[in-house]
VOVOKOL-409983 format. One line per field, with one value per residue: residue number from 1; residue in one letter; chain; x, y, z of N, C-alpha, C, O in turn. Coordinates in steps of 0.2 Angstrom, whole numbers, plus 5000, padded with zeros to 4 digits. Layout:
pos <- [NUM  ...]
code <- [a  ...]
unit <- [A  ...]
n_c1 <- [X  ...]
n_c2 <- [Y  ...]
n_c3 <- [Z  ...]
ca_c1 <- [X  ...]
ca_c2 <- [Y  ...]
ca_c3 <- [Z  ...]
c_c1 <- [X  ...]
c_c2 <- [Y  ...]
c_c3 <- [Z  ...]
o_c1 <- [X  ...]
o_c2 <- [Y  ...]
o_c3 <- [Z  ...]
END
This chain:
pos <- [1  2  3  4  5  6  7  8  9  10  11  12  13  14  15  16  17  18  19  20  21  22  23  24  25  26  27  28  29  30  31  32  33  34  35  36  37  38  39  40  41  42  43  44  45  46  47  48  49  50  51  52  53  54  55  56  57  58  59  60  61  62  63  64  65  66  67  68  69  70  71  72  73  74  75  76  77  78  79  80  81  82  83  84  85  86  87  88  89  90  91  92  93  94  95  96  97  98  99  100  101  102  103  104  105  106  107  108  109  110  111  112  113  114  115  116  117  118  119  120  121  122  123  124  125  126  127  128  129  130  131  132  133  134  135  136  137  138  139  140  141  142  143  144  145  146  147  148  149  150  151  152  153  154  155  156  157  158  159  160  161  162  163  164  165  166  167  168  169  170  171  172  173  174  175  176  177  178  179  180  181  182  183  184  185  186  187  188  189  190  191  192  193  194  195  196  197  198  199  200  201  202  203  204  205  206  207  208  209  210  211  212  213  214  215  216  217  218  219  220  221  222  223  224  225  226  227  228  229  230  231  232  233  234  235  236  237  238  239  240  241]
code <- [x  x  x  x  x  x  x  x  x  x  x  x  x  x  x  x  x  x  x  x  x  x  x  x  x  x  x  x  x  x  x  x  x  x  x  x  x  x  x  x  x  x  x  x  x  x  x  x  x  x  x  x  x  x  x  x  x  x  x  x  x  x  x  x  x  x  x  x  x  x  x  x  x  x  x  x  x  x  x  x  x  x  x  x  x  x  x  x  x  x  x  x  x  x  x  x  x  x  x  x  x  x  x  x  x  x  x  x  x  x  x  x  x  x  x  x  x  x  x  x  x  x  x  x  x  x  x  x  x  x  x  x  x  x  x  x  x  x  x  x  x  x  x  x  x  x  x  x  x  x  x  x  x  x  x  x  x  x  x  x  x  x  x  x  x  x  x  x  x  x  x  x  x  x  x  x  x  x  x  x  x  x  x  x  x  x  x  x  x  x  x  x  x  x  x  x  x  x  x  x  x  x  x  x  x  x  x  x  x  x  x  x  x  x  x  x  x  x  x  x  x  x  x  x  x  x  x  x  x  x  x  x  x  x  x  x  x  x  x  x  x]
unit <- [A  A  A  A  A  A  A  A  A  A  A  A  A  A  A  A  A  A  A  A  A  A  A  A  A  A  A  A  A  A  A  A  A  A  A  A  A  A  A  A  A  A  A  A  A  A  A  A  A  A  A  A  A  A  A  A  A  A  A  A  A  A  A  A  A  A  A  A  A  A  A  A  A  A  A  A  A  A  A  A  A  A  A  A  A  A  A  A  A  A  A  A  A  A  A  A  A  A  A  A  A  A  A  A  A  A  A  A  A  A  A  A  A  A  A  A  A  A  A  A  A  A  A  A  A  A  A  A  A  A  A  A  A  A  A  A  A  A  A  A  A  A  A  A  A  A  A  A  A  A  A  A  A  A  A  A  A  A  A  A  A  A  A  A  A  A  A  A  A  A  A  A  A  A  A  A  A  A  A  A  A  A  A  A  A  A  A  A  A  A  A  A  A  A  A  A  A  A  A  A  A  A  A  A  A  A  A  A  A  A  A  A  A  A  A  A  A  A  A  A  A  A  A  A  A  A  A  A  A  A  A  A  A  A  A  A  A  A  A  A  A]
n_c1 <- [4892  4884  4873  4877  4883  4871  4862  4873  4870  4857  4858  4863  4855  4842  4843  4845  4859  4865  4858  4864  4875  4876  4871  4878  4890  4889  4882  4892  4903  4898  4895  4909  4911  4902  4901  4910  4925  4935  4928  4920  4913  4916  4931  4930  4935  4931  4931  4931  4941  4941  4932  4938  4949  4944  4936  4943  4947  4936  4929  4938  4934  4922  4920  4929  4920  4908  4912  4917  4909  4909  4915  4917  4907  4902  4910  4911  4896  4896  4889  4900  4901  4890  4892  4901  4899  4891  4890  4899  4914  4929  4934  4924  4913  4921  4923  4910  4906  4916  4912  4901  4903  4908  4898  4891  4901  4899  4884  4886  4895  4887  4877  4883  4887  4880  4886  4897  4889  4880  4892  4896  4887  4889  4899  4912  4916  4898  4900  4914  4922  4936  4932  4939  4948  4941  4933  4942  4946  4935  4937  4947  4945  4936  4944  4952  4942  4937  4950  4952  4941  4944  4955  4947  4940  4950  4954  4942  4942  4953  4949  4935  4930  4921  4921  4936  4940  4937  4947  4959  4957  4955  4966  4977  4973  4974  4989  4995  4988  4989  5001  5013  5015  5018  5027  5039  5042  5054  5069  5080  5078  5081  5088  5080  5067  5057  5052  5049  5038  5029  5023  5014  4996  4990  5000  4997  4982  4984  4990  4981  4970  4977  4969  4974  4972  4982  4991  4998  4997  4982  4983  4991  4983  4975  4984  4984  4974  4971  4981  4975  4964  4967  4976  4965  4958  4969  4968  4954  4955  4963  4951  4942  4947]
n_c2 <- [5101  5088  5091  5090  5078  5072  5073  5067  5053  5051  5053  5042  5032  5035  5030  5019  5015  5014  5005  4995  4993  4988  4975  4972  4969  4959  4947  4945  4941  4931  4922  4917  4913  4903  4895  4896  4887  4881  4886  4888  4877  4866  4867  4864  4871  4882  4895  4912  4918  4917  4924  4938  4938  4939  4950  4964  4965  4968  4979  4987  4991  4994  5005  5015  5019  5021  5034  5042  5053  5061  5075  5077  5077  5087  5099  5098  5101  5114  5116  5118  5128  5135  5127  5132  5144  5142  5143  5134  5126  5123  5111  5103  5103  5094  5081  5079  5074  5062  5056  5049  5042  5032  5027  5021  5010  5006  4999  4990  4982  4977  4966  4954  4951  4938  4928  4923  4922  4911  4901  4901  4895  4882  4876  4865  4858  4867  4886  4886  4894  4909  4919  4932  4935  4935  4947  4958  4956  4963  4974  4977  4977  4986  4996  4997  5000  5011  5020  5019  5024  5037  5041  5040  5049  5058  5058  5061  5074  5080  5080  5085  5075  5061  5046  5046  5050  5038  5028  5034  5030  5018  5015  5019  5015  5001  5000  5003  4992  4979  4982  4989  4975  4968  4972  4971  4958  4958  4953  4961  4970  4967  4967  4974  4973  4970  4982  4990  4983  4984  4995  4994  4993  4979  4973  4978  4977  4963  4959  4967  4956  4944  4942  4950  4967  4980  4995  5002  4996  5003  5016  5019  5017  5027  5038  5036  5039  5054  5061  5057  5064  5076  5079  5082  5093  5104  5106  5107  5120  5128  5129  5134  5149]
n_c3 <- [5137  5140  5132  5118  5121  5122  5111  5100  5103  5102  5089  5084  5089  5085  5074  5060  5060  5072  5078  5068  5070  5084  5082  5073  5078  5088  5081  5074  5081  5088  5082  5080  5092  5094  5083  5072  5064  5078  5090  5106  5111  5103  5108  5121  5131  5145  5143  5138  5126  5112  5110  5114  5106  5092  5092  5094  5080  5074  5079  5073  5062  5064  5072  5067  5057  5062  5069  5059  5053  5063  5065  5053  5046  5051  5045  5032  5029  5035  5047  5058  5061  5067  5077  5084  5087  5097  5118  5122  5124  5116  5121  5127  5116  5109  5119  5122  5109  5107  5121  5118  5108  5115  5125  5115  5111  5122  5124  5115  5118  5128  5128  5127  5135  5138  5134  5144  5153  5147  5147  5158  5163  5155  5158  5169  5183  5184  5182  5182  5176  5174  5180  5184  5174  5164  5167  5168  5155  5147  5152  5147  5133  5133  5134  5124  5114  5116  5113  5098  5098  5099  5091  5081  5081  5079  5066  5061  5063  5054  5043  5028  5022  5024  5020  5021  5031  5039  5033  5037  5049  5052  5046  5055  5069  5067  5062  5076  5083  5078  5068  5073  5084  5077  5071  5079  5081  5071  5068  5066  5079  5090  5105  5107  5105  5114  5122  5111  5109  5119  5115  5108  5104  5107  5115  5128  5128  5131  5140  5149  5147  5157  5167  5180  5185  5179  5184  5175  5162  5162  5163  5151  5141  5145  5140  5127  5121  5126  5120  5106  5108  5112  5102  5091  5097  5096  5080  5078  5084  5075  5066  5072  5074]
ca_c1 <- [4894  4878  4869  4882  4882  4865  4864  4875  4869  4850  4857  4865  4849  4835  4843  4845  4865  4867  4858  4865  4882  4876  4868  4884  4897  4885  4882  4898  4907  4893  4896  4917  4912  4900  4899  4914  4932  4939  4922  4921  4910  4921  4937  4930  4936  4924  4933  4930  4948  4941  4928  4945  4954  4941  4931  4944  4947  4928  4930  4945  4928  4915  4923  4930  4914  4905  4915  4917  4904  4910  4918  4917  4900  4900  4913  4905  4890  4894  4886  4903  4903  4886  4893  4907  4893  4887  4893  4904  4922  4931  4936  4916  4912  4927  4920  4901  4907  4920  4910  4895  4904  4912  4893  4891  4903  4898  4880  4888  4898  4881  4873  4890  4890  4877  4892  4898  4883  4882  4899  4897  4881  4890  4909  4911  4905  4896  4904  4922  4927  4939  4928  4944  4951  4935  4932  4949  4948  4932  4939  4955  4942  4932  4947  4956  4938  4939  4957  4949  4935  4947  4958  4941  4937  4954  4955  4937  4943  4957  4944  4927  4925  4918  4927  4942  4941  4936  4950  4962  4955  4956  4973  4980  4971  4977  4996  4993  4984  4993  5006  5018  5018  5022  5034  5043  5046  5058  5078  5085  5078  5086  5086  5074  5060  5053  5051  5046  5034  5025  5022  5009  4990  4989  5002  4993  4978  4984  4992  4974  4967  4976  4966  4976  4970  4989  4989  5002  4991  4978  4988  4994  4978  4971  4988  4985  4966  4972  4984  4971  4959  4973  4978  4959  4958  4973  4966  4948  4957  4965  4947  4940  4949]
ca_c2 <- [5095  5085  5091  5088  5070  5067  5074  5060  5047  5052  5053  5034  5028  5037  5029  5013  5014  5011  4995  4988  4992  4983  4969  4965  4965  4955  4944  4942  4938  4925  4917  4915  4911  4898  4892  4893  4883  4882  4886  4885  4872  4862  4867  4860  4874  4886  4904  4918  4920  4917  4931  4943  4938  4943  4957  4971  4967  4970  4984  4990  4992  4995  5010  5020  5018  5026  5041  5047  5059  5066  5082  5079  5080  5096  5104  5100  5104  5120  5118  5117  5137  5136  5124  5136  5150  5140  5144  5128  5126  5117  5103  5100  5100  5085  5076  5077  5067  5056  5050  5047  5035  5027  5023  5016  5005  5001  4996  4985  4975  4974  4959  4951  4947  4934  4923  4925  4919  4905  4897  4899  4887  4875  4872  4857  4859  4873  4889  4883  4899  4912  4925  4937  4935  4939  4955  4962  4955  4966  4982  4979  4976  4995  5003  4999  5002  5019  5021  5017  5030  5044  5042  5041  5058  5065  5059  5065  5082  5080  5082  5085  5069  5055  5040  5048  5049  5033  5025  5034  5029  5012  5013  5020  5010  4994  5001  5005  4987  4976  4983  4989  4970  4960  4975  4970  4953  4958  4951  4969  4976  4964  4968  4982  4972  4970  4986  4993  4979  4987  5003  4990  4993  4973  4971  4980  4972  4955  4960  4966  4950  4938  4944  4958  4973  4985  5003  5004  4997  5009  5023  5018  5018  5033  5042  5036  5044  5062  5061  5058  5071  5085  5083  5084  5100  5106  5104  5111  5128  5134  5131  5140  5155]
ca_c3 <- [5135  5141  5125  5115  5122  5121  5103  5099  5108  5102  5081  5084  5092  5082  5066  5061  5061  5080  5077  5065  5072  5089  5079  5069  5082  5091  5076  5071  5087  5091  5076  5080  5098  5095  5078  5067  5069  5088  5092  5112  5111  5099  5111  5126  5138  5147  5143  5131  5124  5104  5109  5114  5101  5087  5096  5093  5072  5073  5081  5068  5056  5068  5077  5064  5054  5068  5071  5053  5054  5070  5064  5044  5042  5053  5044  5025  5031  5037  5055  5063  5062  5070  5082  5088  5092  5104  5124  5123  5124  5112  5125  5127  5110  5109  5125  5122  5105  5112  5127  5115  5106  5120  5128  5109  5112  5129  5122  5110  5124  5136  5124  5126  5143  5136  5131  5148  5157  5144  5147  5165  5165  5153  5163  5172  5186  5184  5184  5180  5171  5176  5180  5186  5167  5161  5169  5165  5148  5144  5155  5142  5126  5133  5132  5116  5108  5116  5108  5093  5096  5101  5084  5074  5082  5080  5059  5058  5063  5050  5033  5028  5020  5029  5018  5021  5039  5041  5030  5042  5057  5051  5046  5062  5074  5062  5063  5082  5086  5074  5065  5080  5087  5070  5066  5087  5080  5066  5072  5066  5082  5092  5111  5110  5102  5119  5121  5106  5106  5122  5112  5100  5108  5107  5121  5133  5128  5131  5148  5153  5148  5162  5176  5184  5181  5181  5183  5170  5157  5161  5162  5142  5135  5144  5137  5119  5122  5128  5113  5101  5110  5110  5095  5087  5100  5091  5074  5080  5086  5070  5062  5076  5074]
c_c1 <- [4889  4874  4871  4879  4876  4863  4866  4873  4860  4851  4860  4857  4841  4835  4845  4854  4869  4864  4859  4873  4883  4877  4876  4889  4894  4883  4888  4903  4903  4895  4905  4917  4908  4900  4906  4921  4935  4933  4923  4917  4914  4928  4937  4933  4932  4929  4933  4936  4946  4936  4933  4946  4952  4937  4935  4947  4941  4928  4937  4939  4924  4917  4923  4921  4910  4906  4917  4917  4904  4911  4917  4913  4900  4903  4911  4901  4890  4891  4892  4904  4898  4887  4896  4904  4890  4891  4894  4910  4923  4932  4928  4912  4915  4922  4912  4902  4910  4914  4905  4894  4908  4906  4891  4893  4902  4892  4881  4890  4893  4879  4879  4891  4883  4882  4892  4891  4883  4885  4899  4890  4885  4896  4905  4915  4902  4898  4910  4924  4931  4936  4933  4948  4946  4934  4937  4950  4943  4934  4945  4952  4938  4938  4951  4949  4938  4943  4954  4943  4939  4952  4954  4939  4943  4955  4949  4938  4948  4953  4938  4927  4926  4922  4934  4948  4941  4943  4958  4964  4956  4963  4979  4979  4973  4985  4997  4991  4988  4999  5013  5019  5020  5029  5041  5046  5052  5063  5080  5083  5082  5083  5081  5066  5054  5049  5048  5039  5028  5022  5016  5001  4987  4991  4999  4989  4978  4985  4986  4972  4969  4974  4970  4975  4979  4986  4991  4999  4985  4980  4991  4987  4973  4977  4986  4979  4966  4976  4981  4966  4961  4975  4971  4957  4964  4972  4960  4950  4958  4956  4941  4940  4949]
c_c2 <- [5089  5083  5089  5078  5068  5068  5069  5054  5046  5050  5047  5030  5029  5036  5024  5011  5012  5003  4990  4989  4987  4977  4965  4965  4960  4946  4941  4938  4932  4921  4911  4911  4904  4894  4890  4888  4886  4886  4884  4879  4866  4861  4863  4863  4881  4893  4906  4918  4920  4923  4937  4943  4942  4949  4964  4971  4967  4976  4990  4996  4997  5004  5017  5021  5024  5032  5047  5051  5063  5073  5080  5081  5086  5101  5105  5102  5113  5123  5118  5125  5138  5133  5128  5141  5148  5142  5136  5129  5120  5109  5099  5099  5091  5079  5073  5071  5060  5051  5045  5040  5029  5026  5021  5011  5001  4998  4990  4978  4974  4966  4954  4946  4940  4927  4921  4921  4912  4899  4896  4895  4881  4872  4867  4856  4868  4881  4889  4888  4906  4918  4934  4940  4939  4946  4958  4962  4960  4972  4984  4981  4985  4998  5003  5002  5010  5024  5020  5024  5036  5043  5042  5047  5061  5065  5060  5073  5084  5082  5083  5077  5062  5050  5041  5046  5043  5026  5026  5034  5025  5009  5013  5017  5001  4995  4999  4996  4984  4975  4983  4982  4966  4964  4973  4961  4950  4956  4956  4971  4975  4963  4972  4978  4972  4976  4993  4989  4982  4992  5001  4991  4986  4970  4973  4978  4968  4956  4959  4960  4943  4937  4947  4962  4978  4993  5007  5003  5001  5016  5024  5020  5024  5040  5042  5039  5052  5061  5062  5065  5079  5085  5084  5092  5105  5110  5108  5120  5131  5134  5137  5146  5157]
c_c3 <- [5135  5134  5121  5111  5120  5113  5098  5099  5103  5092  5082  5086  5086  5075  5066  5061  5067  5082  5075  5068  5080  5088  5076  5073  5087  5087  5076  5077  5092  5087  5077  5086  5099  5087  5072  5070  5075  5091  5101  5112  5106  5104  5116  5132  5139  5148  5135  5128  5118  5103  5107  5109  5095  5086  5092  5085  5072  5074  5078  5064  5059  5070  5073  5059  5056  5069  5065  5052  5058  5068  5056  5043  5046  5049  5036  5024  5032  5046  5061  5065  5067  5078  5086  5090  5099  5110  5123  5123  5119  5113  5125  5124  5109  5112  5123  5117  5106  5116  5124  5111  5109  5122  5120  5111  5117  5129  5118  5115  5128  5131  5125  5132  5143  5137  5139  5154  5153  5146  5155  5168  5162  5154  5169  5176  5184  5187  5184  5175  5177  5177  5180  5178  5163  5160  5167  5158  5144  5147  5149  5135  5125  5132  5128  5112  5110  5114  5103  5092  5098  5095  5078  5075  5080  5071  5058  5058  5056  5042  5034  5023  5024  5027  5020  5029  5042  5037  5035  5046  5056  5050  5052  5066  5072  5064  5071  5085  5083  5071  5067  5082  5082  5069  5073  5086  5074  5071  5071  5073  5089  5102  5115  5106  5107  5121  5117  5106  5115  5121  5109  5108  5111  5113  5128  5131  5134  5138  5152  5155  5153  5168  5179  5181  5184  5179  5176  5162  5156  5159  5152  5141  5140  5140  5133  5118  5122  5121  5109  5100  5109  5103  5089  5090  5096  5084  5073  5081  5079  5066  5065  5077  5069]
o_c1 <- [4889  4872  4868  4876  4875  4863  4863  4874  4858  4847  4857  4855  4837  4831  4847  4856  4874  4866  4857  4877  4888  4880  4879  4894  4899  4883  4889  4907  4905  4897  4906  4921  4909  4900  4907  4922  4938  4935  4926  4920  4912  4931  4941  4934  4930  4929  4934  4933  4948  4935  4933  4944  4956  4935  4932  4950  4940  4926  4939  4939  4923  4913  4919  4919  4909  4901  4918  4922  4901  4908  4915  4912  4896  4901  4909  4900  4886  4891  4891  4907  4899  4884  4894  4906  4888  4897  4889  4912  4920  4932  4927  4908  4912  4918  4910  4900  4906  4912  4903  4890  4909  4907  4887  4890  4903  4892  4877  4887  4895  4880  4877  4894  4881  4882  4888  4892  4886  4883  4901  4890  4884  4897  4900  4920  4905  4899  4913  4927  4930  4938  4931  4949  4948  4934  4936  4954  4945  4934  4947  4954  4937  4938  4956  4950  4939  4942  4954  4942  4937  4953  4956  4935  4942  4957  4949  4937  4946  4955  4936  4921  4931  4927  4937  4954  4945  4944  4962  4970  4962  4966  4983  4984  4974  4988  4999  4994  4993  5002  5017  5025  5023  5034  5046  5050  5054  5062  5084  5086  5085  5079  5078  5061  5049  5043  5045  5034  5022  5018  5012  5001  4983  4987  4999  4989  4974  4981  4985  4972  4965  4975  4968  4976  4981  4983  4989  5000  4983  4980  4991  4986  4967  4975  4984  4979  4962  4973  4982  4965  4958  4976  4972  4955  4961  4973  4960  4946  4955  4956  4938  4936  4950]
o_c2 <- [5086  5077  5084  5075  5063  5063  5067  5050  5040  5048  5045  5025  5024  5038  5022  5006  5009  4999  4985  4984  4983  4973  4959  4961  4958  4940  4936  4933  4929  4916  4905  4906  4900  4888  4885  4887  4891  4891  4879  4875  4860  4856  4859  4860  4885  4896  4903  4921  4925  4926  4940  4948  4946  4952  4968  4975  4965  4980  4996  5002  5003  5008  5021  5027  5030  5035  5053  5055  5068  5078  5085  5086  5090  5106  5110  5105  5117  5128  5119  5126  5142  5135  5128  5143  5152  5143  5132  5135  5115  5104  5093  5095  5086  5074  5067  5065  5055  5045  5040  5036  5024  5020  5015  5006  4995  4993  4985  4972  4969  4961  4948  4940  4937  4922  4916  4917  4907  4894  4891  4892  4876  4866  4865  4854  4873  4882  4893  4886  4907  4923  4940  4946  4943  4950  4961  4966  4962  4976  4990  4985  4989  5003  5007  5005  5014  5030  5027  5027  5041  5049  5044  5050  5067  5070  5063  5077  5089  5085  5084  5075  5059  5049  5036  5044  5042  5020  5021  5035  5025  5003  5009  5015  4996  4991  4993  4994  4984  4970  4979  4981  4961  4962  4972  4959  4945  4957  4957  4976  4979  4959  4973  4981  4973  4975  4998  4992  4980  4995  5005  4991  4985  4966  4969  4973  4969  4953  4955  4957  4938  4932  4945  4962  4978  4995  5011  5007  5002  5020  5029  5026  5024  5046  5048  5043  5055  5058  5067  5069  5084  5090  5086  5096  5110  5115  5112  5125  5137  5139  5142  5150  5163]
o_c3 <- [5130  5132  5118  5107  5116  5110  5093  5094  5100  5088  5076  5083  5084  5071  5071  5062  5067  5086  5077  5066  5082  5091  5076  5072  5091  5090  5078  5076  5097  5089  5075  5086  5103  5088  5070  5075  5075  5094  5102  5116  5107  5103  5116  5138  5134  5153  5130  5124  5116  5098  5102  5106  5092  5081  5088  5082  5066  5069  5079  5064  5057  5068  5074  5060  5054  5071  5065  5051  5058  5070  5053  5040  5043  5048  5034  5019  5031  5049  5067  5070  5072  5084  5092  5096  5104  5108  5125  5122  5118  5110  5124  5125  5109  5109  5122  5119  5106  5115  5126  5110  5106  5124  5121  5113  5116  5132  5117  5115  5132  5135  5123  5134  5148  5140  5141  5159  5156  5147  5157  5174  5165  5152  5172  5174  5181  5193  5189  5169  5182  5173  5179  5178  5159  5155  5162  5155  5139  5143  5147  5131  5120  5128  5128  5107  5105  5113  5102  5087  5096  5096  5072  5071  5078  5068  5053  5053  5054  5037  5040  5023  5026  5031  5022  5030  5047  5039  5036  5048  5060  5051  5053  5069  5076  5068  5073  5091  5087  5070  5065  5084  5083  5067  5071  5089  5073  5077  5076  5074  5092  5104  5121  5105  5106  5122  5120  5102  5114  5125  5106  5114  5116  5117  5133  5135  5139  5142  5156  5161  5153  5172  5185  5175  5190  5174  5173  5157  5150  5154  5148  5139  5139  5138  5131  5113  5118  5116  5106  5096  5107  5099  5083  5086  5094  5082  5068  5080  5077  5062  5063  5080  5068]
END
């Protein structure tokens, strides 16, 4: 699984796509948090929240983009036959991927904690931000992009073509992040909206982001993960035999 991973790790790095994927969520979220309107420096309070807010529709794009290739281009290609020769197991093929684009991600979020230092020289007094909020809101931000990388792995397995996979990814993780919490404020659902409205990846989220880290929010988003993982292991079996 190691090689796998490093494999991974080594064709995002050694091309210029893992730079410009760091560079523009890096870009683009600098731009929201310092420059355009509600600007924290325009708002006048010393927390990340307009970081939050716009980080994971970045990450809608960014994620899927990245995991495309995971399984399609193996299987167009033909190398995924060469793959399956290897002394691997299908779970370690999964993982090596998986984890590869989850230390992506975690590269992406290191430049970030920039912000964060920033804000916590320019509160008044100094250090006047919620640091406990902070944390939890970036441990919540790692693991919806992780849900994001684990449905970009499981619609990569679903085709050989790359657009495809990625228009998938993008739509599922859109329903999943977004779609599920606007569909919980319809009046037909009534009593049950509350409900239904914890099934959306948003509300867990948002939960993370008060500064309590709960188990129960973790526990979701490592469920919606194995789900994703099993059901691309699923998928990977029938083309393996």
């Amino acid at each position: 699984m190691y090689q796998i991973f490093k494999k991974e790790v080594n064709t995002f790095l050694s091309s210029i796509v893992g730079y410009i994927v760091i560079g523009v969520f890096f870009t683009a979220t600098g731009l929201f948090v310092w420059f355009f309107k509600d600007n924290i420096l325009d708002y006048g309070f010393a927390d990340l929240s307009s970081f939050f807010q716009i980080a994971p529709f970045i990450f809608l794009f960014l994620i899927p983009a990245t995991t495309m290739r995971a399984f399609a281009e193996e299987v167009k290609s033909g190398t995924i036959e060469l793959l399956f020769t290897k002394p691997l197991s299908t779970w370690q093929i999964i993982l090596g991927k998986y984890f590869a684009s989850c230390y992506l991600v975690f590269l992406a979020l290191l430049p970030t904690t920039l912000y964060y230092y920033s804000v916590y020289q320019l509160g008044n007094p100094q250090g006047n931000i919620d640091s406990a909020a902070v944390l939890s809101s970036y441990l919540g931000l790692f693991f919806l992009a992780c849900v994001f990388a684990a449905i970009g792995i499981f619609t990569s397995s679903l085709t050989d073509n790359q657009v495809t996979a990625f228009i998938l990814a993008f739509t599922l993780c859109l329903i999943l992040y977004y779609g599920i919490g606007q569909l919980a404020q319809l009046p037909l659902l009534g009593d049950f909206a509350y409900i239904f409205a914890q099934i959306g990846l948003d509300y867990q989220y948002d939960a993370l982001g008060r500064g309590l880290i709960d188990s129960r929010n973790v526990i979701y988003f490592i469920s919606v993960i194995f789900l994703a993982l099993w059901g691309t292991k699923l998928k990977l079996s029938t083309i393996r035999l």
